[in-house]
One Martini backbone bead per residue (centre of mass of N, CA, C, O) as a GRO file, in nm:
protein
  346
    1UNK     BB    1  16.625  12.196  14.727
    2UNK     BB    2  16.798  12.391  14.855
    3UNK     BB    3  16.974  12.466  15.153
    4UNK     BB    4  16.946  12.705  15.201
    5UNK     BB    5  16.611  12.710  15.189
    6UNK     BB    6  16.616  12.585  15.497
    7UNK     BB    7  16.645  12.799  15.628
    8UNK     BB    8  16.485  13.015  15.857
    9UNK     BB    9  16.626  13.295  15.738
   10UNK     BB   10  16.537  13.274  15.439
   11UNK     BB   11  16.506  13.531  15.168
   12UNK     BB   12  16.367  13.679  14.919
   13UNK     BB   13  16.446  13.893  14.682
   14UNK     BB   14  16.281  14.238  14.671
   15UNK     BB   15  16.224  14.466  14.424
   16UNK     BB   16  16.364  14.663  14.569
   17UNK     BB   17  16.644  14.544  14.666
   18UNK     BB   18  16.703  14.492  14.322
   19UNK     BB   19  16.709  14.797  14.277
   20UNK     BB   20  16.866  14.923  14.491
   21UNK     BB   21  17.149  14.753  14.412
   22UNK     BB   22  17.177  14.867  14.132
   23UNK     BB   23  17.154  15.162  14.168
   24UNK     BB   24  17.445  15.128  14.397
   25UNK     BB   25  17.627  15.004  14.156
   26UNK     BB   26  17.595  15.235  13.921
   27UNK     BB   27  17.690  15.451  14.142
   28UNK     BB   28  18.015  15.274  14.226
   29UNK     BB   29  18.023  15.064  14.434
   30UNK     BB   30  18.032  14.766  14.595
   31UNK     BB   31  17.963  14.478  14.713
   32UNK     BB   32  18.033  14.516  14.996
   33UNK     BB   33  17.883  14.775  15.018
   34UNK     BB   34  17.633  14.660  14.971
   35UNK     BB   35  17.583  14.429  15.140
   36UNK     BB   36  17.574  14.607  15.414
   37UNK     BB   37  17.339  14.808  15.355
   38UNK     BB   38  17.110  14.546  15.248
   39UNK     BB   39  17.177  14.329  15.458
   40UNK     BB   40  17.351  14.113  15.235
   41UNK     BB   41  17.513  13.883  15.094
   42UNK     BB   42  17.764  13.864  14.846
   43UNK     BB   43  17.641  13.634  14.654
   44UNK     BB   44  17.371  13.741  14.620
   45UNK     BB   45  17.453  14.016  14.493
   46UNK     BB   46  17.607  13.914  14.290
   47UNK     BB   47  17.380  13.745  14.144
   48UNK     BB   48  17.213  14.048  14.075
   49UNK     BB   49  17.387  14.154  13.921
   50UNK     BB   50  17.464  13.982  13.679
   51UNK     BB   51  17.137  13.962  13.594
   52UNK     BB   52  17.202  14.298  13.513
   53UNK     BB   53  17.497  14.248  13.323
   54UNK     BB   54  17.426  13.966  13.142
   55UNK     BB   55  17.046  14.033  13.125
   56UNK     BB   56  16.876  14.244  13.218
   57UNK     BB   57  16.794  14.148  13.499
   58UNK     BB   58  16.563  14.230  13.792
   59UNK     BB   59  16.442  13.977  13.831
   60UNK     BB   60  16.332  13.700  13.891
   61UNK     BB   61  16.392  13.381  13.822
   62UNK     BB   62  16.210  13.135  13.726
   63UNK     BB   63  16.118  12.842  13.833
   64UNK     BB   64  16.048  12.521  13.837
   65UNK     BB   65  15.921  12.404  14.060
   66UNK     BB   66  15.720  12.162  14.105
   67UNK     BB   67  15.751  11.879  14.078
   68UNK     BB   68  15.644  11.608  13.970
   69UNK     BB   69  15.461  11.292  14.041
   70UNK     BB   70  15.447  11.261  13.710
   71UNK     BB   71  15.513  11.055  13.442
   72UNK     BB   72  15.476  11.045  13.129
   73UNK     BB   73  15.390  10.753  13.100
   74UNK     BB   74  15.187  10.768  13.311
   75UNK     BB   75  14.990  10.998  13.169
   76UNK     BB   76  14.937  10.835  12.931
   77UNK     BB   77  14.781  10.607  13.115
   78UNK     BB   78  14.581  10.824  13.235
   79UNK     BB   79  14.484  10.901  12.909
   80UNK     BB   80  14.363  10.592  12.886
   81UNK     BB   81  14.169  10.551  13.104
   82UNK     BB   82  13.969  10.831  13.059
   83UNK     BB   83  13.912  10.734  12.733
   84UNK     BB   84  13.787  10.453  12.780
   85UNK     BB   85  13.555  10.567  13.034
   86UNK     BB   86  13.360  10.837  13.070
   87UNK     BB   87  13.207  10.716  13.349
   88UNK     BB   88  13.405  10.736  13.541
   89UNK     BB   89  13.585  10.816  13.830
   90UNK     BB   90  13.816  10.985  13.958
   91UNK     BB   91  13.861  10.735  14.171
   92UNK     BB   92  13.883  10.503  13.974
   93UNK     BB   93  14.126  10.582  13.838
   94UNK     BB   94  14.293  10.562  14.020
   95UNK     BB   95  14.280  10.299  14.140
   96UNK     BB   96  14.385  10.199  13.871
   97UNK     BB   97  14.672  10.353  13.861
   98UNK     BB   98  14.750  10.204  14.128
   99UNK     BB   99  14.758   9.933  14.018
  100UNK     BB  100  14.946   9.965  13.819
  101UNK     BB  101  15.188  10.154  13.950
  102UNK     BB  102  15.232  10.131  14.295
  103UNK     BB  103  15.158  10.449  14.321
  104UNK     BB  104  15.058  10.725  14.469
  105UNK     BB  105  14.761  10.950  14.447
  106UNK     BB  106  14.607  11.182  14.435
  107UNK     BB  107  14.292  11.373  14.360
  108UNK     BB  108  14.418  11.626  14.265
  109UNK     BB  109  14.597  11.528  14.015
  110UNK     BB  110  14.388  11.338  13.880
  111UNK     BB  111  14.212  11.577  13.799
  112UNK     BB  112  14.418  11.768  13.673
  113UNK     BB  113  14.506  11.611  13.435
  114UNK     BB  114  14.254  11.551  13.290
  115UNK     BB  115  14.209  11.846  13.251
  116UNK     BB  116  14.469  11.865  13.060
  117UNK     BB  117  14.337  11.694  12.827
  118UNK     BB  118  14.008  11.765  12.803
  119UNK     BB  119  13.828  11.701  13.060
  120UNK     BB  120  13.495  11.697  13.169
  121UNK     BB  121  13.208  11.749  13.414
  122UNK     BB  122  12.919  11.673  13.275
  123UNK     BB  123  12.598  11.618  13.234
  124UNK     BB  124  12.397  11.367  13.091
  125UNK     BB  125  12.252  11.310  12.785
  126UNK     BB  126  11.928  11.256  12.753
  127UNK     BB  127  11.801  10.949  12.614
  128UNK     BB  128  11.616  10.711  12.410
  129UNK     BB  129  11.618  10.371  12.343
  130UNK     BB  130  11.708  10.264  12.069
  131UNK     BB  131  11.613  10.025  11.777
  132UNK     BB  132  11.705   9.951  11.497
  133UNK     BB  133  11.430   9.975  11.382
  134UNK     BB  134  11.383  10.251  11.514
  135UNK     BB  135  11.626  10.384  11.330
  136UNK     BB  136  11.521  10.341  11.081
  137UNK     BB  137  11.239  10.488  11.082
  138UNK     BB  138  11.403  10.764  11.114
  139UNK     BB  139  11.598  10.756  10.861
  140UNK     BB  140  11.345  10.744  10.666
  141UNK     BB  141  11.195  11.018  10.766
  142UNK     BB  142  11.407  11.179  10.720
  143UNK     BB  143  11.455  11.114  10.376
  144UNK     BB  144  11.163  11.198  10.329
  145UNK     BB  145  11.258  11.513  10.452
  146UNK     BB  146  11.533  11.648  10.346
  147UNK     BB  147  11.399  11.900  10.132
  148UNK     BB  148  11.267  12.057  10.358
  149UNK     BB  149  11.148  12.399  10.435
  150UNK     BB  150  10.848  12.548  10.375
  151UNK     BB  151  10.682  12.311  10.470
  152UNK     BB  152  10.698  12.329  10.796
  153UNK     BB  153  10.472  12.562  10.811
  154UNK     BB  154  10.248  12.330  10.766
  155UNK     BB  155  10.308  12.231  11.038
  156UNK     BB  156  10.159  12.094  11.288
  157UNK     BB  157  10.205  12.062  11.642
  158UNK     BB  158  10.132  11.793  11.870
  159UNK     BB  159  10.087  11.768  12.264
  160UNK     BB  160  10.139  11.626  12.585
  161UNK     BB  161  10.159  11.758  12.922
  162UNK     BB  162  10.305  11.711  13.256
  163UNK     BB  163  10.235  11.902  13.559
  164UNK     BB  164  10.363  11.987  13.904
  165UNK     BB  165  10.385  12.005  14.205
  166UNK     BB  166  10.689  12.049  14.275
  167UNK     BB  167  10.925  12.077  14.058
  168UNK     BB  168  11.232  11.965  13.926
  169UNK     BB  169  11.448  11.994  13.693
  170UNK     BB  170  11.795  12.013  13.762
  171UNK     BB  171  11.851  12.326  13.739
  172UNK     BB  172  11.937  12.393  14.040
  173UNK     BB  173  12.123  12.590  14.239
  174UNK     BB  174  12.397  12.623  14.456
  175UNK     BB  175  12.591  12.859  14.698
  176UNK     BB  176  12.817  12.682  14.927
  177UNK     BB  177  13.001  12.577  15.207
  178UNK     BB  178  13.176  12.419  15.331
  179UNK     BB  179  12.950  12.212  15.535
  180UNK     BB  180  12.662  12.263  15.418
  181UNK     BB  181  12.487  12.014  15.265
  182UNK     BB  182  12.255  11.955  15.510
  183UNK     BB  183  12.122  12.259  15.489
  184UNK     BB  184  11.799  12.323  15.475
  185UNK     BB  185  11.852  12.634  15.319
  186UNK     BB  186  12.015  12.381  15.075
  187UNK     BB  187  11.762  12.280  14.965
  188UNK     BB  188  11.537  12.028  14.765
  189UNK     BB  189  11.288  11.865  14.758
  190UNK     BB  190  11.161  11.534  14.720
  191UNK     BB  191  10.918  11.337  14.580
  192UNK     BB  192  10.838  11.017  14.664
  193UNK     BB  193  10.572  11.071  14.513
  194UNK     BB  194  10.322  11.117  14.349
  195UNK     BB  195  10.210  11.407  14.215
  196UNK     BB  196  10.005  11.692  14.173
  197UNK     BB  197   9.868  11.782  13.862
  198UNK     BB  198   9.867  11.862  13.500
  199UNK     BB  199   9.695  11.802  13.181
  200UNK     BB  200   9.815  11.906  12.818
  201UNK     BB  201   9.719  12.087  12.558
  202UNK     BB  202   9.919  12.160  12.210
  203UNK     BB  203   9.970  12.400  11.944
  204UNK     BB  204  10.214  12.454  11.684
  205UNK     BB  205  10.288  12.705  11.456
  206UNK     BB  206  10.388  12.919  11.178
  207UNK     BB  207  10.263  13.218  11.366
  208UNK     BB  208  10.098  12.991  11.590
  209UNK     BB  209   9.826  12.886  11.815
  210UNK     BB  210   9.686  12.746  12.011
  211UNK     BB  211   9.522  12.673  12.263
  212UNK     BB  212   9.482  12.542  12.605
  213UNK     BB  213   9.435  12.231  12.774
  214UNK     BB  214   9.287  12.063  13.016
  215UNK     BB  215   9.324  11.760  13.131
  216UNK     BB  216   9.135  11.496  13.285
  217UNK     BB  217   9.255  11.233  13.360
  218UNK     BB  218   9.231  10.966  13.124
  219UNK     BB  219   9.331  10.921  12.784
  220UNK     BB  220   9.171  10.858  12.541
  221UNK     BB  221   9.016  10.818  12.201
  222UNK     BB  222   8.738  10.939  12.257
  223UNK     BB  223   8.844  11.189  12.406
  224UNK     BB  224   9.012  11.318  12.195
  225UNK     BB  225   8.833  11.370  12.018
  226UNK     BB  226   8.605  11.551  12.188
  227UNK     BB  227   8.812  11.750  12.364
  228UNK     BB  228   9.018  11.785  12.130
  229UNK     BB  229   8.961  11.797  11.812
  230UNK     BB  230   8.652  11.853  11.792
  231UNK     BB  231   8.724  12.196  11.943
  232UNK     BB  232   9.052  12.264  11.844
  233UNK     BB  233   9.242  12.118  11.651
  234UNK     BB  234   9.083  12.133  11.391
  235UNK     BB  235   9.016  12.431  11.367
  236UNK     BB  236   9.335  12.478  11.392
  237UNK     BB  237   9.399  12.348  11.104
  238UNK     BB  238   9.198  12.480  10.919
  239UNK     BB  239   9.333  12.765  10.922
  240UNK     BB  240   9.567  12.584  10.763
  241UNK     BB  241   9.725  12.601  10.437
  242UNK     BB  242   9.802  12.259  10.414
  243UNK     BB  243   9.795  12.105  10.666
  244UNK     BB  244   9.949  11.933  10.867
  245UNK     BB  245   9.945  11.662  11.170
  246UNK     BB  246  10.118  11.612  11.443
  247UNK     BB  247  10.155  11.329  11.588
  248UNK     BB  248  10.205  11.079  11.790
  249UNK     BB  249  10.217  10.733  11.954
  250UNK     BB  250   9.983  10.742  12.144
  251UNK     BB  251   9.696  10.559  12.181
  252UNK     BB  252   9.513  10.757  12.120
  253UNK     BB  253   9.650  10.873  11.820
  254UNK     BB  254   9.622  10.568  11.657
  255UNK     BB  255   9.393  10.485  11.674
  256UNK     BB  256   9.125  10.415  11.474
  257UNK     BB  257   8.915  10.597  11.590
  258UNK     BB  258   9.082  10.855  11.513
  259UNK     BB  259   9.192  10.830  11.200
  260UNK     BB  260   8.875  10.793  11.126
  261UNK     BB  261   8.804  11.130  11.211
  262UNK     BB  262   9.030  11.241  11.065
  263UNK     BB  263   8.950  11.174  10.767
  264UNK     BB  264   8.623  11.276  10.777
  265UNK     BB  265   8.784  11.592  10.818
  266UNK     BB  266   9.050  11.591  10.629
  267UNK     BB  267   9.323  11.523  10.786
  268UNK     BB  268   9.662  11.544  10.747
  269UNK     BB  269   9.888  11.310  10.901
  270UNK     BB  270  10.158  11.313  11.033
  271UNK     BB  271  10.427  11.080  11.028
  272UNK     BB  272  10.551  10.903  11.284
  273UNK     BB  273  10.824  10.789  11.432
  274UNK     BB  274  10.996  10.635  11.688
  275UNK     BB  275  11.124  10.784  11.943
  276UNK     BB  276  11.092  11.146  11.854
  277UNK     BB  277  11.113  11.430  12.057
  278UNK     BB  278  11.344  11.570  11.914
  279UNK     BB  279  11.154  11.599  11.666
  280UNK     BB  280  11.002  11.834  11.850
  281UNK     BB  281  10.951  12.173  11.881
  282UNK     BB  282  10.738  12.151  12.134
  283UNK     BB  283  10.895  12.033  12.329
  284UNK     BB  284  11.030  12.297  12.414
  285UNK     BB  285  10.804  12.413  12.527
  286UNK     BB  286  10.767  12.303  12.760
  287UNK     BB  287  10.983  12.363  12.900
  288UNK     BB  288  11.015  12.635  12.918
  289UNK     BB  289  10.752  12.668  13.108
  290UNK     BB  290  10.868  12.488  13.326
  291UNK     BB  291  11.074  12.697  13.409
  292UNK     BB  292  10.924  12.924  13.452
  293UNK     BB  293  10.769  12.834  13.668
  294UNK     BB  294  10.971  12.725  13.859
  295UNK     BB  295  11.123  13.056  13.837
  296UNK     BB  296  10.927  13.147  14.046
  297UNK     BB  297  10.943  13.329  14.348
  298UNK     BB  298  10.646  13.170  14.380
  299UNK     BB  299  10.520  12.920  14.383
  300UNK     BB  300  10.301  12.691  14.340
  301UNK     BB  301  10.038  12.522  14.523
  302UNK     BB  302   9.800  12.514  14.363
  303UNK     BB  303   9.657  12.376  14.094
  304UNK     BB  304   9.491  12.697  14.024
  305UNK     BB  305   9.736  12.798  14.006
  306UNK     BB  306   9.923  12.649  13.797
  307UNK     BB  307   9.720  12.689  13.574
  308UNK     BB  308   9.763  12.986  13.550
  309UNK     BB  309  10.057  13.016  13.502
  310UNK     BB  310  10.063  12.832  13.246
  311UNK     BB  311   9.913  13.017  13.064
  312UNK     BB  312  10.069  13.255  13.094
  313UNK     BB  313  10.302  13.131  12.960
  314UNK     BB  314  10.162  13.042  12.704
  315UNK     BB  315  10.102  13.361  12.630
  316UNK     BB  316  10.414  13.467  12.671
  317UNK     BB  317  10.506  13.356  12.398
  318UNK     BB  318  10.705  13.390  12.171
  319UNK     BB  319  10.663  13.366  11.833
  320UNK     BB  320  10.985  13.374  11.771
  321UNK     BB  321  11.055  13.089  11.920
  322UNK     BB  322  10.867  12.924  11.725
  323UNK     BB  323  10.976  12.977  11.463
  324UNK     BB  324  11.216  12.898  11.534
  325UNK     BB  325  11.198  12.582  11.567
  326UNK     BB  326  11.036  12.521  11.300
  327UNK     BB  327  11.323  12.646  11.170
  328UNK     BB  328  11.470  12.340  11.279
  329UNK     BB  329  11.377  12.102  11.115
  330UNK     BB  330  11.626  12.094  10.876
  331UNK     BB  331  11.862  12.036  11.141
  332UNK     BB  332  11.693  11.771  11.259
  333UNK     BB  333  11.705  11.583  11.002
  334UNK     BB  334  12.036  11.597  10.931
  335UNK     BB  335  12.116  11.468  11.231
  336UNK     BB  336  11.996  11.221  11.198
  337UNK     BB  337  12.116  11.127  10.960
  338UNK     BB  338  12.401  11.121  11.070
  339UNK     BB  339  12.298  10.950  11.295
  340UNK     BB  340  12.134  10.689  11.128
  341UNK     BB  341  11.885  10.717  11.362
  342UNK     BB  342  12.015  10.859  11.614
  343UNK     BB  343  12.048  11.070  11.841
  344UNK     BB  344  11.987  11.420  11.926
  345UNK     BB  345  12.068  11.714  12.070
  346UNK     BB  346  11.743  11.790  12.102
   0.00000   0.00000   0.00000
């Protein structure tokens, strides 16, 4: 900065002093006579006149700003560190930066710096952990049905989840001013121990859902075959031409019990990947549901509140929505293709 720019009483000139300034410049004045008019230096005058009779301009010209704290080689390090593991925070870049460099910086600069690389700071998605072989068995299943585009449409889905009271997805926000963090008015509570909850089972294709079953205690193969398959899945499953029978591996549903009364009474059962709910576009129908569920001006209190919720919001499903799921399995397909067999964005 200039000295003069330290001076207590120095100020620049307001658009009005330049506009004034040309005007009595224009006018036929003096510099000198300017400068005692509008009570200002006589080179401060001088140098608005050149920058309006030299360069057209009347307006003060941009400064060059604030020096950096930061040379390009420090930046070059900074954008090495940010992009060489995504995950760490950006107190630790710093801190790895400072041990490099033996120069301090704030976090405020550091911050700056990654966000002008175009790095920003987003929740983590999450999937779940496949082995070789794991990726394997998906990479099978997805090229022998790389071709499927209408063939989708006859394939029931079908799982189960559980919904709790107080239950909580993690998107839920807050608007709140520094030093509120510990207000219990802009908190929300989080159960220590597993609550009480139900679960449910259900079933979609293009087109149609099944009803809503409600499953009380621990679901065995016997329970499954009995209480699921053949009061509700089996009927309707029959009731779509050519129908194949979608279901995960979870021990109920691969048992010997279960798929040879699946054979005995002709359904088809579409075999699945392991650990690819990705590729169930049913997962987003319970999605949906608890986000319903969740953002409920008063939340459920009681199981059977929350039973009927529940009911309702699947009730309330658009079949437009569902339609949309069942025609994205040949882009999650494909996605799975190209990921080798490794989790997609679904």
């Amino acid at each position: 900065m200039p000295p003069v720019r330290r001076q207590p009483r120095y100020q620049q000139l307001t658009p009005f002093e330049r506009g004034r300034i040309v005007g009595l410049r224009e006018g036929g004045m003096s510099v000198r006579e300017i400068a005692a008019r509008v009570n200002r230096g006589v080179a401060t005058v001088l140098r608005c006149i050149r920058a309006w009779e030299e360069e057209g301009r009347e307006h003060r010209a941009r400064g060059s700003g604030r020096p950096r704290g930061t040379t390009a080689r420090q930046d070059r390090y900074l954008h090495f560190l940010a992009f060489r593991d995504r995950h760490v925070s950006t107190r630790r870049i710093g801190d790895q930066w400072y041990a490099a460099e033996g120069r301090p910086v704030t976090m405020a600069t550091v911050y700056r710096r990654i966000r002008s690389f175009g790095l920003h700071s987003y929740r983590p998605h999450l999937v779940l952990p496949l082995t070789p072989q794991q990726r394997q068995h998906r990479l099978d299943w997805c090229r022998a049905r790389e071709n499927w585009d209408l063939e989708w449409n006859s394939v029931v889905f079908s799982d189960e989840s559980r919904f709790c009271l107080g239950m909580h997805d993690g998107r839920q926000r807050v608007r709140r001013v520094r030093g509120e963090r510990r207000n219990v008015a802009f908190s929300v509570e989080r159960p220590v121990a597993r609550t009480v909850g139900v679960m449910i089972w259900g079933a979609i294709a293009y087109g149609s859902r099944s009803p809503l079953l409600f499953i009380e205690g621990s679901m065995t193969a016997q329970r499954y075959v009995q209480e699921v398959l053949e009061p509700v899945a089996v009927p309707y499953v029959q009731t779509i031409e050519n129908a194949s029978f979608q279901q995960d591996n979870a021990t109920p549903h691969s048992a010997r019990f279960t798929l040879r009364y699946l054979e005995e009474v002709q359904v088809q059962v579409l075999p699945w990947p392991p650990r690819s709910p990705d590729l169930s576009p049913i997962e987003h129908i319970w999605d949906s549901i608890g986000r319903r569920v969740t953002n409920l001006p008063q939340p459920p209190q009681t199981l059977a509140d929350l039973r009927r919720e529940i009911l309702t919001a699947w009730e309330a499903l658009p079949q437009d929505e569902i339609n949309h799921l069942i025609r994205s399995m040949p882009r999650r397909v494909a996605e799975c293709i190209h990921a080798r067999g490794g989790p997609t964005h679904y």
